[in-house]
N, C-alpha and C positions, 0 to 999 in steps of 0.2 A: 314111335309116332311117325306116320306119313307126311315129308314136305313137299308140296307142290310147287311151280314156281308161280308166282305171284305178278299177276300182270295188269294188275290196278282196278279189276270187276271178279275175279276171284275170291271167295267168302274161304276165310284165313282162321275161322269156327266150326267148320260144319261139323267137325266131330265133337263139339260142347254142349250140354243142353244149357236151356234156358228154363230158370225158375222163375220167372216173370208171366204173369197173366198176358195173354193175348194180345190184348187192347194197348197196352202199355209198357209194351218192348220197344228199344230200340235194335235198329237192325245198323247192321255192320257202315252200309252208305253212308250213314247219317253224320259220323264221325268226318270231318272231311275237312280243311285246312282255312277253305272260305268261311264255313259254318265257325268256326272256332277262330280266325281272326274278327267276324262281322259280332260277335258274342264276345271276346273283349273291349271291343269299341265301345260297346252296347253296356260294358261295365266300367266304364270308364268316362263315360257319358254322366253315369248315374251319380260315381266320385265327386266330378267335376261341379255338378250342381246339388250335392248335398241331397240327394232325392234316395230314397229308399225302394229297389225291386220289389217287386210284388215276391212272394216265397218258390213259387211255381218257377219261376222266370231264374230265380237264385239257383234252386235246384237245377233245374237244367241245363244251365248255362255251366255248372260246373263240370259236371256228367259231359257232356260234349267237349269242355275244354280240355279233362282229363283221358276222357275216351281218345280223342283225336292225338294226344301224345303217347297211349299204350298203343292206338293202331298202328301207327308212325314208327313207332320202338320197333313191333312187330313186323314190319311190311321189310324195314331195313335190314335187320336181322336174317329174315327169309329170304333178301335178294344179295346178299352178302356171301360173296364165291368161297372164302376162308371161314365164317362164322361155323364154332364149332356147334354141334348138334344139342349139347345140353342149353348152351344161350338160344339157338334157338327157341328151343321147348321151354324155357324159362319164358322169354318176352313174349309166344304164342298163348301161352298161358295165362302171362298177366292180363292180356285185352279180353282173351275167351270169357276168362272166370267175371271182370269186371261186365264185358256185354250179360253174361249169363245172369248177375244178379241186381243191376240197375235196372231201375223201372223211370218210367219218364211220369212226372210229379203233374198231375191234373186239376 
């Protein structure tokens, strides 16, 4: 497996396919640290007043929280001067396969 260095607009997937329809992929940006803090607030809000998410909203909100923590795994891993090559390919893999088979909930 080919590492690149990773410089924050770098797609850290391009060799993964994606088995998601079209319409309803997520792409790598979307993962991002604001999205995934502004989407715990946003579940924590709901806690707070006993109110139940709509499904769409649940789904998603997990998917980007979880996504934003394999990106993160991965980005570190790949700017990591010591990280040995199999954890690389491991943490690169966990986000790849995760993008490749989540679909965003309509």
């Amino acid at each position: 497996m080919l590492f690149i260095s990773f410089s924050g607009f770098a797609e850290i997937c391009s060799d993964y396919s994606i088995e998601v329809e079209e319409g309803f992929r997520w792409s790598e940006t979307d993962f991002t640290k604001s999205k995934a803090s502004t989407t715990l607030k946003s579940f924590q809000k709901y806690i707070d007043n006993g109110q139940e998410p709509s499904m769409a909203f649940l789904h998603n909100g997990l998917i980007l929280i979880e996504g934003y923590i394999l990106k993160q795994s991965a980005t570190d891993a790949l700017e990591a001067e010591n990280a040995p090559d199999i954890i690389k390919t491991m943490k690169v893999q966990g986000f790849c396969e995760f993008l490749g088979r989540s679909a965003i909930y309509d």
